[in-house]
N, C-alpha and C positions, 0 to 999 in steps of 0.2 A: 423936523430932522428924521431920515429915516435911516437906519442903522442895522447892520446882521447882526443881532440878539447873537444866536449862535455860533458865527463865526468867533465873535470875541468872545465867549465862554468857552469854545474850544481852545483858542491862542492863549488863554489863561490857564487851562488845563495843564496843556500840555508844555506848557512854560512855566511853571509852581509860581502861577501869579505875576509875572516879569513881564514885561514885555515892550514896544519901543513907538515912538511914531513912526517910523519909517516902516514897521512891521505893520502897522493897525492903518497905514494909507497905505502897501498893497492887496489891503484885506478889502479897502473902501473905506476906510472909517477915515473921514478927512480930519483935519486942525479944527473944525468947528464942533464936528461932534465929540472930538476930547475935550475941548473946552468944556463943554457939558458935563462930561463922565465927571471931572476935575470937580467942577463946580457942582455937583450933586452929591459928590463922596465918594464916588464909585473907583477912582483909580487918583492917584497919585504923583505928580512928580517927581523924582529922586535925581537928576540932572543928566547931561548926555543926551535926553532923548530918553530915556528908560522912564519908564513907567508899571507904577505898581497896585494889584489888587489891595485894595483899601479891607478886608473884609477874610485874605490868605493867612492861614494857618503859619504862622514863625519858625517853620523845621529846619532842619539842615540844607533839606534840598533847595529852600526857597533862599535861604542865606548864601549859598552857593551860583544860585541864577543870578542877585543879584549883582555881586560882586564881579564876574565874568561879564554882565552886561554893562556896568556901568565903566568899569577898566577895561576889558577887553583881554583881561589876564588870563591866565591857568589857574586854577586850583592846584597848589602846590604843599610840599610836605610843610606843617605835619597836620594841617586840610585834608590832604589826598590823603594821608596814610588813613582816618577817620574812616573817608572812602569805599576803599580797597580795605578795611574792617585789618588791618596789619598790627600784631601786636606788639609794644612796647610803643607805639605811637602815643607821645603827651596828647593830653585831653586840653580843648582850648575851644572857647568861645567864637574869640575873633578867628576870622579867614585868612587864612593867606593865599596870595596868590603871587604870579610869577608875571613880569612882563619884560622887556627886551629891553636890554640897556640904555638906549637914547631915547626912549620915550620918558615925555615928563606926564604923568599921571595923579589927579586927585582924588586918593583913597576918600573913602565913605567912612561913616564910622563903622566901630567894629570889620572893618577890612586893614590886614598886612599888605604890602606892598615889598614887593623883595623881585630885583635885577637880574638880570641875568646878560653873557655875552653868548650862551650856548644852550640852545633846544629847541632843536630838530623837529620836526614835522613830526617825528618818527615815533619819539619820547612826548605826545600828545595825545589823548583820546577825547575824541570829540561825540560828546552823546546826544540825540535826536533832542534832546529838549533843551538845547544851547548852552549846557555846560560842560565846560574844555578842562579835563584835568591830569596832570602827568602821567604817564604808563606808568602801570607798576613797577618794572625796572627801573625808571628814571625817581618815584616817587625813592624805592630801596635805596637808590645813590643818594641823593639827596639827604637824605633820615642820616647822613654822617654826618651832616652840619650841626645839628644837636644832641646827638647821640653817642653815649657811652662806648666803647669797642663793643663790649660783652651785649649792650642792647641792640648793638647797629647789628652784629651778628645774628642773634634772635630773632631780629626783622628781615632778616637777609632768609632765614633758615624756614621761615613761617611762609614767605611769599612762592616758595620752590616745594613745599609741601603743598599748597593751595591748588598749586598749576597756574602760577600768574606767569612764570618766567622759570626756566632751566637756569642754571650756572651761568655756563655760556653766555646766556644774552645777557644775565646781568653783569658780566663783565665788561660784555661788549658794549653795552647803556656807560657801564660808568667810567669806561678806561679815559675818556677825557677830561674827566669832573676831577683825577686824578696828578693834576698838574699845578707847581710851585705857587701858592696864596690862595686856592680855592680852599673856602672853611671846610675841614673835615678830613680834607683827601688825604689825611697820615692813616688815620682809621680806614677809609675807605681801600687803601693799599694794603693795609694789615687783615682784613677780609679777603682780597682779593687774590693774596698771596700765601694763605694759610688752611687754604679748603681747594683738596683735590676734586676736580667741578666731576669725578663719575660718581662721587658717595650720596646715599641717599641724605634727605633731608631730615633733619630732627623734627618730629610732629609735634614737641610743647616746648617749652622752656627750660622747665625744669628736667626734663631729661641730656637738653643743653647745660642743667649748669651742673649737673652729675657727672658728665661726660667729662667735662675742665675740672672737677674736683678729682675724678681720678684720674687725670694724667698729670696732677700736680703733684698726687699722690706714688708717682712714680710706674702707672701702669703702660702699656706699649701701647702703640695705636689701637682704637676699636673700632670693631664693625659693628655698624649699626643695622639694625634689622637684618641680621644673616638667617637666611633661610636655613631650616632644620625639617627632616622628613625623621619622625621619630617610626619606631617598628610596627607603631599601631597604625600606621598611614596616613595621620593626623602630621600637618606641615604647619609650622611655628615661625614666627619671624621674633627674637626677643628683641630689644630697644637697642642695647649695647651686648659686644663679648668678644672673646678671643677665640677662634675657632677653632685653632691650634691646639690647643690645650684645653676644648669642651670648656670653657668658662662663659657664664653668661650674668647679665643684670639686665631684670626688670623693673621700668619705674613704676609704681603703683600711686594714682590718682586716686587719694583716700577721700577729699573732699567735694570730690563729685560720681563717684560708680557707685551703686549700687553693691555694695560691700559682702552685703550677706549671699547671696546668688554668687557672686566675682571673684569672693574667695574661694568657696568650696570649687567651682571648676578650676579656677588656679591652681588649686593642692593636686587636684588631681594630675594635670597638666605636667606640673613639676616633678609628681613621682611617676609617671610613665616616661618624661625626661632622663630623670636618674637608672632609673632603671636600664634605659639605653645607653646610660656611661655619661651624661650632660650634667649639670651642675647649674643652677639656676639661682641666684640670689636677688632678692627683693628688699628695693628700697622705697619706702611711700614718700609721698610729695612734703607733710608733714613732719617728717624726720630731717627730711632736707633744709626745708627753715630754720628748723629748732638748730640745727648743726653746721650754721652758717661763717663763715669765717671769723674769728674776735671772740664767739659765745662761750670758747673754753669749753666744749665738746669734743 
């Protein structure tokens, strides 16, 4: 039997260990020489035609090829959200993936299977090493199906911070996902309809859930990161504030800045602020816990 050594150590490569007979016969490697690989140890059956490095590393990314190769599916939320690194995405072992409604499909284990009647070519990324996983817009739509308002929000708010997707297109992703019996689409409308798509995006969570805290609190709209040119030519963007009335809040990240350095320029920051007529108030991420709804704070 004589066989490209190399070939198939690259298709393995560059497939995280995945890979098919129809792939390894136009590589050359016929049904006789898998037979062998099989029978030596070296590769696998998993069904479909898929086959697998007996010897690959168990990561995400190889759990991912799998699943795509043997279904033919998407990597779908809250898979994709993992991804695309989107936070408030559930942490989960199993995969899920997405396949097309009249298809009948036998998951693997540790593989989800979830239908679909709608997704586009468009709401697809298809990456060099043959796994297909939702756009980040479509991944965002989707993350309503199990997701709180206030989380689906946060994940809405992360992905537009990152530069996955504007406002805009994730509307435009999810305005059909938005329709009578698809799981989610009250939240997904409730997002949709309650963020002016020119406002900047919230860069953590917790500066998201300060924001809901004071306008429960009875405060007016805020702008977030308003630019300020203080007298010393130093230009400041704070998280939230009113501009109108010089009022500002910063959220302060105690449990991961560098505190001792972060502080002392901050004081200074705030009294050259003041000094210009501004007003800065600071609320740490730790205070925000402690002073959570229910605590009697």
């Amino acid at each position: 039997m004589i066989m490209d050594e190399a070939a198939l150590a690259a298709e393995l490569k560059r497939r995280h260990g995945v890979t098919s007979t129809r792939r390894l016969d136009a590589l050359g490697i016929g049904k006789r020489s898998i037979d062998v690989l099989v029978r030596q140890g070296r590769l696998e059956r998993a069904g479909n035609g898929v086959l697998l490095s007996t010897c690959w590393p168990v990561g995400l990314d190889h759990r991912l090829a799998i699943a795509c190769a043997i279904t033919a599916g998407v990597i779908a939320f809250p898979t994709a959200g993992q991804v695309w690194s989107l936070r408030k995405t559930p942490h989960s072992e199993e995969v899920t993936v997405c396949v097309s409604g009249e298809r009948r499909v036998h998951a693997p284990g540790g593989v989800h299977v979830r239908r679909t009647l709608h997704l586009p070519t468009a709401d697809v990324v298809s990456r060099p090493d043959g796994v297909r996983v939702t756009s980040p817009p479509r991944t965002a739509a989707d993350a309503a199906r199990l997701l709180s308002l206030h989380d689906l929000e946060s994940l809405v708010e992360h992905g537009i911070d990152l530069g996955y997707f504007t406002f805009a297109t994730f509307a435009r992703v999810a305005a059909p996902l938005c329709g009578r019996g698809w799981p989610g689409s009250g939240r997904l409308r409730a997002v949709l309809t309650a963020r002016e798509p020119w406002r900047r995006p919230v860069r953590s969570d917790h500066e998201l859930r300060l924001e809901r805290a004071m306008r429960r609190r009875g405060f007016p709209p805020l702008t977030r990161e308003h630019r300020l040119v203080l007298s010393s030519g130093e230009v400041i963007h704070p998280d939230l504030g009113i501009p109108a009335d010089g009022f500002y809040v910063e959220m302060d990240h105690l449990t991961w800045h560098n505190r001792r350095a972060q502080s002392a320029y901050d004081r200074q920051r705030d009294l050259r602020a003041r000094a210009d007529g501004y007003h800065i108030e600071r609320v740490s991420d730790v205070a925000l816990v402690v002073s959570r709804p229910g605590c009697g704070r």
